[in-house]
N, C-alpha and C positions, 0 to 999 in steps of 0.2 A: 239615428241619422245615417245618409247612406253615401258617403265617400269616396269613390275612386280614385283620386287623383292625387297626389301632394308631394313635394318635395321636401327633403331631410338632408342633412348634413352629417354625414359619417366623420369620424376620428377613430383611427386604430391606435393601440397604446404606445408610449413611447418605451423603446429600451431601457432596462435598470442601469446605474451607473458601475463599472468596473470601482472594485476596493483596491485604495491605498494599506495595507497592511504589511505587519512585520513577525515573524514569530518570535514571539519569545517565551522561554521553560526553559527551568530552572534545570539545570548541567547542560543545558544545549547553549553554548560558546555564541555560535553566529547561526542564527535558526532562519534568515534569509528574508525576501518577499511571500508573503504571503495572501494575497488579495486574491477574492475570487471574480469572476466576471457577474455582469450584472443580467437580469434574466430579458427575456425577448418580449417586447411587448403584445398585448392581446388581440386577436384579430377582430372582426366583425364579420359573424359572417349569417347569411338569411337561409330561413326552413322557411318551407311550405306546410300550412299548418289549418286542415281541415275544417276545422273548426269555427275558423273566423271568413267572415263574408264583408270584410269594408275595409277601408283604411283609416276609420274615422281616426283610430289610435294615435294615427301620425301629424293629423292637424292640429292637435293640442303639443306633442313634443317633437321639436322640429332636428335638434343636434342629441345625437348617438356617440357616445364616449366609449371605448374599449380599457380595459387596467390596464395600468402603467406595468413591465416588469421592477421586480423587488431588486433594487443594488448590491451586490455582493456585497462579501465579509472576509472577514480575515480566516485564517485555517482552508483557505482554498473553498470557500462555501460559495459556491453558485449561487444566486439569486432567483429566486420562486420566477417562472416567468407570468406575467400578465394574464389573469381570467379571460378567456375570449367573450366579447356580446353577442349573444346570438339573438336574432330577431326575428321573431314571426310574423310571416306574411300571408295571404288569402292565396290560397292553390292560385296561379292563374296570372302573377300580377307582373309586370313587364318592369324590371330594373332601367333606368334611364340614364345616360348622361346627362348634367342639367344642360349646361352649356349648347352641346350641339345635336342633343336630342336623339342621339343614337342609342341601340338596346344593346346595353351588357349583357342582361342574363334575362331568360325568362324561366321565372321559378314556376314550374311546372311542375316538375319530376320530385322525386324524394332525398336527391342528394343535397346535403348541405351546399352554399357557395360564398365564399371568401369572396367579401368586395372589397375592404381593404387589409391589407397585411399589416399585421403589428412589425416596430422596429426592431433591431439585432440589439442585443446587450453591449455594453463596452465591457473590454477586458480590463480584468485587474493587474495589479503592478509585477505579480507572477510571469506576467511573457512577456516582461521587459528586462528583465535581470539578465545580464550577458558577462564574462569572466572581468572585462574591464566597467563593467556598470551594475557593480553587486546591489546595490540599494536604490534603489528604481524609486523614487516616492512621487510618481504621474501614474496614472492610469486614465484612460479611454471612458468618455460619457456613452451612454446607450446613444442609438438614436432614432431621429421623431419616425412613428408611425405614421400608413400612408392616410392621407386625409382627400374625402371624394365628399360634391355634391352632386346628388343623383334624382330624377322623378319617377315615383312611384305612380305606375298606370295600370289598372285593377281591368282584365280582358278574362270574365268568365269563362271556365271549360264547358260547355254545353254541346251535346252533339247537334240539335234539332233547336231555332230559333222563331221565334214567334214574331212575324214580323203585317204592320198592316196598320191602318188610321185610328187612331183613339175612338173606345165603345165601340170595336165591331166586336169584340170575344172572346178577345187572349185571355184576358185572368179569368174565364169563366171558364174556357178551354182547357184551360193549365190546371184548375183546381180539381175538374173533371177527372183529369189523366192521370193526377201525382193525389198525393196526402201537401201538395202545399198550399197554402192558407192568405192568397194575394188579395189585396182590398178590391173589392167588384161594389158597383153601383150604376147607376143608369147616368151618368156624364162623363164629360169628356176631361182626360188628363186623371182618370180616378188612381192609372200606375204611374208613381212617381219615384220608383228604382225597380232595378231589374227584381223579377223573381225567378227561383231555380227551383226544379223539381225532379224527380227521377220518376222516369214513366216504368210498370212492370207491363209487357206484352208477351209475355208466358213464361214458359218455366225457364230459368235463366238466363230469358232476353230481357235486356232492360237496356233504357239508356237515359241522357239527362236533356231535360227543355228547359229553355229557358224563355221567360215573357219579360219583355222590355217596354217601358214606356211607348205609347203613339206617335207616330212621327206624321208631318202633314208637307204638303207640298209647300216648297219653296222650305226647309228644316237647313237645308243647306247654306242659308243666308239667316239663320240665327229664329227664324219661325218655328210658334210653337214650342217643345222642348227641343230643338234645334237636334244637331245628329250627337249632341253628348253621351247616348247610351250606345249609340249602333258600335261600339266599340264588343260591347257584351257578343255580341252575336257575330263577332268579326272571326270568331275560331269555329265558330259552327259548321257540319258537314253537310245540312241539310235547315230549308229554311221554309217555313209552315208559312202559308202567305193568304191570312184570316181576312175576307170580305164581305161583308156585310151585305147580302142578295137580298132582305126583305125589303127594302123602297120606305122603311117605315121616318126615313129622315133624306128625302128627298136625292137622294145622293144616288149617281150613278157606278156601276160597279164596272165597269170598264173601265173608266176615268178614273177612278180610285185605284185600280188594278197598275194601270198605265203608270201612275204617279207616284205610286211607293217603288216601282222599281227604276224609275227617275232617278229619284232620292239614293236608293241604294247607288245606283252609278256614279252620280256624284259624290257620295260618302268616300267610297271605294270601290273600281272596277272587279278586283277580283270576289270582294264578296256577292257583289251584284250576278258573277256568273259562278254560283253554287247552285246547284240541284234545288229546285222549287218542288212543293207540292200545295197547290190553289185548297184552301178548307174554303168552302162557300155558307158561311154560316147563318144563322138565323132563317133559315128555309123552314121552319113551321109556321112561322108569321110573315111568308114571302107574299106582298100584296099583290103582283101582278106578274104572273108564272111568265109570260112573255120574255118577260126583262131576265127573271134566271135561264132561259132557254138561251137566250142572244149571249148572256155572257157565256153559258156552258161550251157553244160554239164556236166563241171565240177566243176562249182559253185554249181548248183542245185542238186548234188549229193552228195553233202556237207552239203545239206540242208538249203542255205542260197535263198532268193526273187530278182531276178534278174532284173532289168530295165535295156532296149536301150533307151538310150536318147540321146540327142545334145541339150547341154545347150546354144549352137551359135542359134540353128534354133528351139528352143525351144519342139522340138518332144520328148514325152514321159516327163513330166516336170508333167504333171498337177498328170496325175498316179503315180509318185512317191511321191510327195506332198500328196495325198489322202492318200498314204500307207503308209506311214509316221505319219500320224496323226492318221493313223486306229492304228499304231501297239504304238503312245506312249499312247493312251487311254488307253493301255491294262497294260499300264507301271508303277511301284511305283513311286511317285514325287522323284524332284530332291536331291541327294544326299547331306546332310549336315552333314559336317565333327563333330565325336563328341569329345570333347577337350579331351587329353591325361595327361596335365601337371597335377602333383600333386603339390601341395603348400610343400616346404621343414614343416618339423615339429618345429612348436616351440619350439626357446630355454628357456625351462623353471626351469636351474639351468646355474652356472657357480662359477666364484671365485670373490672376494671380491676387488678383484685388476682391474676387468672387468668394478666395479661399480665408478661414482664419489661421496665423498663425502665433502659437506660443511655448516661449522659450522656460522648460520645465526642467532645473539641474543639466544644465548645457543641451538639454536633449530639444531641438526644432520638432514641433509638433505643430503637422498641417494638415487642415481638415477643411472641406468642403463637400456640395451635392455630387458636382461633377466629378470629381477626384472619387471620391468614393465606386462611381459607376462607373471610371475610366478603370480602378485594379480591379474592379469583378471580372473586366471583358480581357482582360490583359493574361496570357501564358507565359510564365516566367518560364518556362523549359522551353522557350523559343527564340532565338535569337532576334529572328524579324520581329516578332512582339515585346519583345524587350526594348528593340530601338524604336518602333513607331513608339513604347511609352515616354522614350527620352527622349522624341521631337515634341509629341503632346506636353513635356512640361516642360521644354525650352520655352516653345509658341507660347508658354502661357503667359512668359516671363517670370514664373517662379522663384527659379535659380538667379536672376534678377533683383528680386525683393528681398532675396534670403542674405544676398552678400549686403544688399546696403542697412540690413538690419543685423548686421557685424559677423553672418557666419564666416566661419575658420575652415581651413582645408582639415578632414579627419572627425571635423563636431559630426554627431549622428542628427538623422532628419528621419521621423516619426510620421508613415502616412499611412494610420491607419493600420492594418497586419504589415506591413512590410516597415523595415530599415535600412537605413544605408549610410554609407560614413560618405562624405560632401568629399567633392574633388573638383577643383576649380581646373 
């Protein structure tokens, strides 16, 4: 089955939790804290993976879990962090935001890419021990890795696209030019997902075709298979534009000409204005030469390269192959989507009631989202960022909630890497 499209639900792993530990060996008097921090959770991140041609994979499992990191241990043992998930995807597929539809990444290329980050470890009781606070027994949970829902959209790379009304010749076209192997029959609707193929036109020219389903006039309002595939051929440099000259089904090739680049305009303007080259096919069984004459005319009047060809008897096949490779020479490489999404802004204030806190051996332990993103942005070797952080946690009413939940002038408050002894 042939899938392009689906939405999945990422989790990246959470941070290991920091150790409460102590040393103790035997002649060592006061062997101190000993906890090590807890490891970094796993990321998720997506390859591009040859191989595969669908997304089918992701309509049966829909949430993607990355490892948790392993929680420290006593003897200062770090925590294993988190196995990253890596996932493979079809060369070509456009990462999505679900929400508002915008492209993070288009996995095109060969670099790995991290969608979401796994979380930081918590430290262990080790970097709380201070001369007046030798036995530290708190340590710092990891914490949650990032979590995204995203739409997965499958946009094959293909240089050269097959575009034109169901049964005029594409899959007979295509099977012609490549070794690929697309269902052909004498009705309409016979391609029912794209097919790709790599065309050879000599000695180390080559490039990839793709044949897409039939599109028909009015596709645009849900007719026919509607414009669901024209996605495939939305990166293409060059667009084969297969009409059916023999009369053998009534059908005008002008008006059929007209109406699939209709369709393209309405699909998308800019693929509508890619470089065309007109195949005019089934010319051995052309029943009234008139009719290819009038179209020939009016194509080239147009200004678009005209081929007669019979993709059955293979006449004129090799000339358009040639002229196809002459005209994407001339062409910028294939089209790669550049991502849209903006990362929402940090929240790097909020209220006091947003934050948890807990009282661990007199030590105020406060933790929250925003707190946390507020000391990443913060320079403590600077005086002005020192005070905007002591109006951000006035405003918050912090220092508020701290005295009416009994702190003392001198108790120490815990946020996160940093300390400070309370001063009213």
């Amino acid at each position: 089955m042939f899938v392009d499209k689906a939405s999945i639900t990422l989790i990246a792993g959470k941070g290991g939790n920091g150790s409460i530990s102590f040393h103790r060996e035997k002649y060592v008097a006061a062997g101190g804290p000993d906890g090590g921090d807890g490891g970094k959770g796993g990321d998720v991140i997506f390859v591009a993976d040859d191989n595969m041609s669908t997304l089918m994979d992701f309509r049966y499992k829909r949430k993607y879990v990355a490892a948790n990191g392993i929680d420290g241990q006593g003897r200062m043992k770090t925590g294993k962090d988190g196995e990253n998930l890596v996932i493979k995807v079809p060369r070509g597929t456009l990462v999505r935001d679900k929400e508002t539809g915008a492209i993070i990444q288009d996995i095109s290329g060969d670099e790995p890419y991290v969608i979401a980050r796994g979380g930081k470890g918590g430290w262990g009781n080790k970097h709380f021990a201070t001369p007046t606070r030798q036995v530290p027994r708190f340590a710092k949970p990891g914490l949650p890795g990032q979590r995204r829902e995203v739409t997965l959209e499958l946009k094959l790379l293909a240089d050269v696209g097959l575009a034109g009304f169901p049964n005029v010749g594409k899959s007979t076209l295509l099977s012609v030019v490549s070794k690929a192997h697309p269902k052909i029959a004498n009705y309409h609707f016979t391609t029912l997902y794209p097919n790709l193929g790599v065309v050879y036109a000599g000695e180390g020219v080559s490039f990839v075709m793709a044949d897409i389903p039939g599109i028909i006039e009015g596709a645009s309002e849900g007719a026919g298979l509607g414009h669901d595939f024209l996605r495939h051929i939305e990166r293409c440099r060059l667009i084969i534009h297969v009409v059916d000259v023999s009369g053998s089904e009534g059908r005008d090739p002008i008006e059929d000409f007209e109406a699939i680049n209709e369709e393209l305009v309405r699909y998308n303007e800019t693929l509508a204005s890619r470089p065309q080259i007109v195949a005019a096919n089934k010319c051995d069984i052309v029943e009234d030469p008139e009719l290819l004459e009038r179209f020939r005319s009016y194509v080239t009047e147009k200004g678009y390269e005209l081929f007669e060809i019979s993709a059955a008897t293979h006449q004129g096949i090799k000339e358009l192959v040639m002229a196809a490779a002459e005209k994407l020479s001339q062409l910028p490489p294939i089209q790669v989507f550049e991502p849209e999404y903006v990362e929402p802004e940090p929240k790097l204030s909020g209220t006091a009631e947003e934050l948890t806190i807990n009282v661990v051996d007199g030590v105020y332990m406060v933790e929250g989202e925003w707190l946390d993103r507020l000391l990443d942005s913060v320079n403590f070797g600077d005086s002005e960022s020192r005070m905007y952080f002591d109006r951000a946690l006035r405003n918050s009413g912090l220092f508020d909630r701290l005295e009416a939940m009994g702190i003392n002038e001198g108790d120490t408050v815990s946020l996160y890497e940093l300390e400070f002894e309370y001063k009213k």
